[in-house]
C-alpha positions as CSV (number, residue, x, y, z in Angstrom):
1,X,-10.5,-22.1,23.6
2,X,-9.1,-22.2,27.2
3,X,-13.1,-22.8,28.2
4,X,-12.7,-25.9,26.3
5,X,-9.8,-27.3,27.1
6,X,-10.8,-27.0,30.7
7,X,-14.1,-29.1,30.0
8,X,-12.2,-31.9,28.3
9,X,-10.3,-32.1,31.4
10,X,-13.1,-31.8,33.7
11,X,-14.8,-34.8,31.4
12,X,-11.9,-36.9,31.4
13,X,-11.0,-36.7,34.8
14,X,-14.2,-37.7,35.7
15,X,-13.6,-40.9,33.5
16,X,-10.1,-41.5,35.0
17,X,-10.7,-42.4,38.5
18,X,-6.9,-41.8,38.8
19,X,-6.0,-38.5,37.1
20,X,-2.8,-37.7,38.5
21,X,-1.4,-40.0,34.8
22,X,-3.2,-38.0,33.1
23,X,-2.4,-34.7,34.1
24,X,1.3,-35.5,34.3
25,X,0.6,-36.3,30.7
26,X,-1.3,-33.1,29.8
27,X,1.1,-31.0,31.0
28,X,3.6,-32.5,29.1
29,X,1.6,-32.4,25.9
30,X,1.1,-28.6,26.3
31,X,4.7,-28.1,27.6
32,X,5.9,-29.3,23.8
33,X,3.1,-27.2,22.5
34,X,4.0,-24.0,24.0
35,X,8.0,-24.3,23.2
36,X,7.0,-25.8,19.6
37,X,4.9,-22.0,19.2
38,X,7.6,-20.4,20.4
39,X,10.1,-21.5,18.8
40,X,8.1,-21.3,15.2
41,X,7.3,-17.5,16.1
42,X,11.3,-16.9,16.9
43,X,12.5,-18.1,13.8
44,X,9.6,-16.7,11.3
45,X,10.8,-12.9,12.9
46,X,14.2,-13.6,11.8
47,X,16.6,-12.4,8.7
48,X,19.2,-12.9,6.8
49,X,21.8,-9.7,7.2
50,X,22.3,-10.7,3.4
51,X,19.0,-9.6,2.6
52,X,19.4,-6.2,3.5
53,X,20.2,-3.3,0.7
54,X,22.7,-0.4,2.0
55,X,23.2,0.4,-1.5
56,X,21.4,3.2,-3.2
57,X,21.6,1.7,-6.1
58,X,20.4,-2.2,-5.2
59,X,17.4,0.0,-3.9
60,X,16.4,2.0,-6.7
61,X,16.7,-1.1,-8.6
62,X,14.8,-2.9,-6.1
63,X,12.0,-0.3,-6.6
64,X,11.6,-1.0,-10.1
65,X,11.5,-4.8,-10.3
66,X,8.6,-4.2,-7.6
67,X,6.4,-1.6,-10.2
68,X,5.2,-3.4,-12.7
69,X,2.3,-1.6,-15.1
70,X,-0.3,-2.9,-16.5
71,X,-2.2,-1.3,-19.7
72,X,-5.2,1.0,-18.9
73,X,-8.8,-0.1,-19.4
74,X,-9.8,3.3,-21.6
75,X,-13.1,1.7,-22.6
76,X,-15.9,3.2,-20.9
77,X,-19.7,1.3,-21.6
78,X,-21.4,4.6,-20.5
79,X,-19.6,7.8,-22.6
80,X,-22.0,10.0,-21.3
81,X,-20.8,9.1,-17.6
82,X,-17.1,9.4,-16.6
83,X,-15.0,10.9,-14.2
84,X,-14.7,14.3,-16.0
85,X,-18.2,15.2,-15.4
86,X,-19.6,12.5,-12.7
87,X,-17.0,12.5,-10.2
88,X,-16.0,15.2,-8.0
89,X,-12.8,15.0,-8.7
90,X,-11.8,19.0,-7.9
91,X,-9.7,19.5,-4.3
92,X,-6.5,18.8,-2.3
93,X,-4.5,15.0,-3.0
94,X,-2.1,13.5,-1.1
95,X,0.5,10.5,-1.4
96,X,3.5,9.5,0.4
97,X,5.5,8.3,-2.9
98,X,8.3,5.7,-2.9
99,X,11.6,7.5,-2.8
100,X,15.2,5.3,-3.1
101,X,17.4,7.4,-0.6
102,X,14.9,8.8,1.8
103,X,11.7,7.2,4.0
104,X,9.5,8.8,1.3
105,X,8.1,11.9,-0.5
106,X,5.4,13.7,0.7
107,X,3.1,15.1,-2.6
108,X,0.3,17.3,-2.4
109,X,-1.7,17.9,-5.2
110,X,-4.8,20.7,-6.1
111,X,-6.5,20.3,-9.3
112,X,-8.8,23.2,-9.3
113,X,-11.9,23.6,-11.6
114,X,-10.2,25.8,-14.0
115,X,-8.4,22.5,-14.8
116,X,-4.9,24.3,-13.3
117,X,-3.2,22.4,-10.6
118,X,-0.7,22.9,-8.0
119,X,1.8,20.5,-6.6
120,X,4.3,20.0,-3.6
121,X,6.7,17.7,-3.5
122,X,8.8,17.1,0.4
123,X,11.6,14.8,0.3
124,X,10.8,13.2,3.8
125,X,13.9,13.2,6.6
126,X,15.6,16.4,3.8
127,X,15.4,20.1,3.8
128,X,14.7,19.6,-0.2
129,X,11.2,20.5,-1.4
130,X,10.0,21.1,-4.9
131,X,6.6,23.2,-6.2
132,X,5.5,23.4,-9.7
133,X,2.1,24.5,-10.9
134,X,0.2,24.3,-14.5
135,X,-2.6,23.1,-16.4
136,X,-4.1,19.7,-17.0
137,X,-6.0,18.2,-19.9
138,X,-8.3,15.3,-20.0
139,X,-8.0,12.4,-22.5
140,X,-10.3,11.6,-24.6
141,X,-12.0,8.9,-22.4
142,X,-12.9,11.3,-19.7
143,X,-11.1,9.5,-16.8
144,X,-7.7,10.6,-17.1
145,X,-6.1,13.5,-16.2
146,X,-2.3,14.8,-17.6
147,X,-0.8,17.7,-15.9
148,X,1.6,19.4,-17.6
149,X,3.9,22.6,-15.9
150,X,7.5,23.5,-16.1
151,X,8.5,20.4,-14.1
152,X,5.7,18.2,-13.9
153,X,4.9,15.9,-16.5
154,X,2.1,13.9,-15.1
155,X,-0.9,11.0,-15.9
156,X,-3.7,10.2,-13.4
157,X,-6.6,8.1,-13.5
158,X,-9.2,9.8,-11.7
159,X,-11.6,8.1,-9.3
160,X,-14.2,8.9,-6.2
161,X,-11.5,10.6,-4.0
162,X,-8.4,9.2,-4.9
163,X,-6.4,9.4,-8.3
164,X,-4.5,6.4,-9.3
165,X,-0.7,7.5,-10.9
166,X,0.2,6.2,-14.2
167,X,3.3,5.6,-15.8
168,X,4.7,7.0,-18.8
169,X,3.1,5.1,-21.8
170,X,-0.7,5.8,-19.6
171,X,-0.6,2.1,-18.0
172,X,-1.6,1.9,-14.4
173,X,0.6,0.9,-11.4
174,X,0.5,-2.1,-10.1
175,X,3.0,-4.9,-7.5
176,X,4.1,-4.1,-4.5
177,X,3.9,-0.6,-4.4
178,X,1.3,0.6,-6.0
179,X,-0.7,1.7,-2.7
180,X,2.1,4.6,-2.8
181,X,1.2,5.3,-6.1
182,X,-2.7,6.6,-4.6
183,X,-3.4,10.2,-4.4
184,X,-6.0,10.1,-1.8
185,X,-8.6,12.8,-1.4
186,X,-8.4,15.3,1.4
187,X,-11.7,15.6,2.9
């Protein structure tokens, strides 16, 4: 861009057999342009101090205006293909998790080929940690996994390294934070 402006000016000043108006005039013109840019990129970076939540409770309730579920496709054109026996979905998953009080929470999953499963949960920024282990089942369309242990009551839809978490009533994820809702794959 610079390139060009500087032939323009070469052109022009070749045309002007006085320059000297017209680069008093140019550097006005780009004067007005760079404090225009600057200002517009100072007040885009600012806030409001009203917009901020200190409240625990604003937050959690912040969290769930932004999930918003959507129902499950369970339809699958090709029953003899699905994620139960065409994807390798056995190994090591992990998310970072919205948490309401804390930066995050760190979950690692293992769904083994015995269809058990193992999972870790680390509340990040806390000493608190959780662990619970059990078996999983698949629905009946072959692409989604429900873990069930003492303290894990869990739907997943399983993809090609990554399993998407569901809600309670099986519908998918979705608005603002559903990329923390994405086990992904430990390779």
């Amino acid at each position: 861009m610079l390139r060009g402006i500087v032939q323009w000016y070469s052109v022009l000043m070749f045309l002007y057999k006085d320059g000297a108006f017209f680069v008093r005039h140019t550097e006005k013109v780009m004067k007005k342009l760079f404090y225009s840019g600057l200002a517009l990129f100072a007040f885009s970076a600012c806030t409001s101090p009203n917009n901020s939540q200190t409240n625990s409770e604003e937050l959690k309730d912040s969290l769930t205006d932004q999930m918003v579920s959507r129902p499950l496709d369970t339809t699958n054109p090709d029953p003899a293909h699905n994620s139960q026996n065409s994807v390798d979905w056995m190994g090591t998953y992990e998310a970072v998790l919205p948490c309401a009080d804390c930066p995050g929470i760190k979950s690692v999953l293992v769904l083994r080929e015995d269809e058990t499963f193992e999972i870790r949960n680390e509340y990040l920024e806390r000493d608190t940690e959780s662990a619970d282990e059990g078996t999983f089942v698949w629905e009946d369309n072959g692409s989604v996994v429900h873990l069930k242990g003492e303290n894990t009551d869990l739907k997943l839809k399983v993809g090609e390294n990554i399993l998407f978490q569901l809600d309670q009533e099986g519908k998918e994820i979705t608005g603002n934070l559903a990329e923390h809702y994405r086990y992904k794959k430990l390779l």
